[in-house]
Structure formats: structure tokens, C-alpha cells
C-alpha positions as CSV (number, residue, x, y, z in Angstrom):
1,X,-32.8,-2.5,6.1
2,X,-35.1,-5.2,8.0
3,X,-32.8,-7.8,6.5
4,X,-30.0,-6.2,7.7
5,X,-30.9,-6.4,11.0
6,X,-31.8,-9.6,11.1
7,X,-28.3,-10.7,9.9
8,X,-26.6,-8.7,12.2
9,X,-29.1,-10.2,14.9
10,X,-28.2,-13.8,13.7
11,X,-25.0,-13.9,12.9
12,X,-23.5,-10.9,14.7
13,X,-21.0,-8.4,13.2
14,X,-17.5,-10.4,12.8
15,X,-15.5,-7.3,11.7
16,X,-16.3,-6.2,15.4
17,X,-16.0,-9.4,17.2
18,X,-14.3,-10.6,20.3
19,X,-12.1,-12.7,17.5
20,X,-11.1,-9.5,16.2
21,X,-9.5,-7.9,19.4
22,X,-8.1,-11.6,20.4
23,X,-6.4,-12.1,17.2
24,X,-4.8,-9.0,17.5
25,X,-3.8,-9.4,21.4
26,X,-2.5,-13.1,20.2
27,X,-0.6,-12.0,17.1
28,X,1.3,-9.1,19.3
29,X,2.1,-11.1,22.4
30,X,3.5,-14.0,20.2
31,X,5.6,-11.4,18.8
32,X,7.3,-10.2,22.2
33,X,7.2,-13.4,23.9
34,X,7.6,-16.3,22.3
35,X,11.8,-16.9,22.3
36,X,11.7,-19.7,19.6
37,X,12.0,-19.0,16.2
38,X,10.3,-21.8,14.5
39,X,7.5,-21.8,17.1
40,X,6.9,-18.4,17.2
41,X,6.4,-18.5,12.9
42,X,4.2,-21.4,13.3
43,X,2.0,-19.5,16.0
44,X,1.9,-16.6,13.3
45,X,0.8,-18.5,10.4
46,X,-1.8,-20.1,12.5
47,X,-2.9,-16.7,13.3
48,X,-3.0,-15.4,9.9
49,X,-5.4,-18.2,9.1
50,X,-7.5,-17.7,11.6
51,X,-7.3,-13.6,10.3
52,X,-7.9,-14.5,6.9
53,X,-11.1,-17.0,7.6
54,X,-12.3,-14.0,9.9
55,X,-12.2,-12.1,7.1
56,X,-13.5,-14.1,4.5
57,X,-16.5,-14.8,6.7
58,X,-17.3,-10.9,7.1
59,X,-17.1,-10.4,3.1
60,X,-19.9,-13.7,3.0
61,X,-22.2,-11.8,5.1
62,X,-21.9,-9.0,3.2
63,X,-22.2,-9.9,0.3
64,X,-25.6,-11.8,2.1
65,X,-26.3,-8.4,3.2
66,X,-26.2,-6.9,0.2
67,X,-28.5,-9.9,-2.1
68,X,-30.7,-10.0,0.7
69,X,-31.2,-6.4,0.8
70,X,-32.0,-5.7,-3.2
71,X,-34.4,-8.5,-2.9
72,X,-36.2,-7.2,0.0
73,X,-36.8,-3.8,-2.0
74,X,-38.0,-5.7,-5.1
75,X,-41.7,-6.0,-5.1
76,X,-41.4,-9.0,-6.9
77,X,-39.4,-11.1,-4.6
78,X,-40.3,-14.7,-3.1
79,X,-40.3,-15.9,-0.2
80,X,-38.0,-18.9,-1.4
81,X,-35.7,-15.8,-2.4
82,X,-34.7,-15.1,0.6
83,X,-34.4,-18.6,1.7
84,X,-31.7,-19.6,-1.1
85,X,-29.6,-16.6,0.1
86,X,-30.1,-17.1,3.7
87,X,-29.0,-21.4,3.6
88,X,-25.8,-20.2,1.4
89,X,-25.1,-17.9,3.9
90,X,-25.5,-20.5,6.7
91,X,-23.2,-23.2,4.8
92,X,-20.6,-20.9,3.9
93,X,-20.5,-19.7,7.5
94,X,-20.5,-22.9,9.3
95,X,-17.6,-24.1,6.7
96,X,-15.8,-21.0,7.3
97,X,-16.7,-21.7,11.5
98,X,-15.4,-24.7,10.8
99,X,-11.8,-23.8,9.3
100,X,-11.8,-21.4,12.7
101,X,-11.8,-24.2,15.1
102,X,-9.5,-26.5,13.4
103,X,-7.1,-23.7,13.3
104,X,-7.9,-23.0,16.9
105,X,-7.1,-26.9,17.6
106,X,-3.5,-26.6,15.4
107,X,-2.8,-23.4,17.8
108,X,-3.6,-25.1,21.0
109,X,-1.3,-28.0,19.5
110,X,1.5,-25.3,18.8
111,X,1.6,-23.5,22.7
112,X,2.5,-24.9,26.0
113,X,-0.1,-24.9,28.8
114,X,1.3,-21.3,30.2
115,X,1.7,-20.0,26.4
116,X,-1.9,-20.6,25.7
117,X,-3.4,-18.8,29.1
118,X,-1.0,-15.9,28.0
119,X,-2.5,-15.8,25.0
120,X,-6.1,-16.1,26.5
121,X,-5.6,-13.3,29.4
122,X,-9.5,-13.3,29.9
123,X,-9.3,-17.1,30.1
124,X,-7.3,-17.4,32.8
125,X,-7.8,-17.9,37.0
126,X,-8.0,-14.7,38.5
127,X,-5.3,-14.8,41.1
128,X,-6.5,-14.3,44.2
129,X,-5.5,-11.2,46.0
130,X,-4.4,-11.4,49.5
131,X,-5.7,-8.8,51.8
């Protein structure tokens, strides 16, 4: 359980992320807004990448999880045990990081200046209310 923890301390939950209620925010108002046919299919396959990378990097910390928790409950267990599974995890997740931002760079590519604060609400200059 310890080990657990400590993955969820390091690395965060991704299947609850920020990335998750973006994705979902971007995929929807792409769907509504975005007129162009061709532009608005590109948009959505960039999304789905980014989905699928998302999810593929929550099944390699679980499957972490799960390695680093049978060896924490067996007595006989190394220290260099737990290292081995805790570097794969941190490759695989900084290659799988990695595919993220290089789809987040061919999105950026893909949207206007406007498109990509729509699809960043949170992002974008609070407008400034007149009183």
C-alpha cells in the first residue's frame, strides 16, 4: 500500500487529471465549433492521440502499481527490486510525456490563435468587467 502511495504522490493519478476534463472540453467544443470539415477531423485525431497516450500512460502506472506492490509484500524483495520497476516506470512515462507534447505542438499547429484560447477556456485573459 506504501508503494502505492508513493506512486500516486510522484506521478499523480492521470485517469483523474486536469488532461482528462481538458480532453473532453476540447473534443466537444471542436465538435460544435469548428465549421471546417477537414480541420475539424484533424483536431479530432489529434485529440484521440493525446486520449490514447493518456491512457496508455495510466495502464503503465498500473501495471507499476501492481509489480511494485507484490514486491513490497514479499519478504524476500531487494532493494534493486524496486528500483528496476520504478526507472521502467519513469522511461515509459517520460516517452509517453513526450508523445503528449508533440501532439500538443501538432494541435497548436492545427487551431488559429482564437481557436486555441476556446479550447483553453482556463487559459485565457479574464475580461475585465466594467463596473
Amino acid at each position: 500500500m506504501l508503494i502505492a502511495l508513493l506512486l500516486l504522490a510522484l506521478y499523480g493519478s492521470s485517469g483523474s487529471s486536469p488532461m482528462t476534463a481538458y480532453l473532453d472540453h476540447a473534443r466537444e467544443h471542436a465538435q460544435k465549433e469548428f465549421k471546417d470539415k477537414a480541420q475539424r477531423e484533424a483536431v479530432l485525431d489529434t485529440l484521440d492521440g493525446m486520449k490514447k497516450a493518456q491512457l496508455e500512460l495510466i495502464e503503465v502506472e498500473k501495471k507499476a502499481a501492481k509489480t511494485l506492490i507484490a514486491l513490497a509484500e514479499n519478504r524476500d524483495s531487494k532493494p534493486a527490486d524496486l528500483r528496476s520497476v520504478i526507472a521502467a516506470l519513469r522511461t515509459e512515462a517520460s516517452e509517453n510525456q513526450g508523445k503528449l507534447v508533440q501532439l500538443r505542438i501538432r494541435l497548436k499547429s492545427q487551431v488559429t490563435r482564437e481557436q486555441w484560447a476556446m479550447l483553453h477556456p482556463a487559459a485565457a485573459p479574464e475580461k475585465a468587467n466594467p463596473k
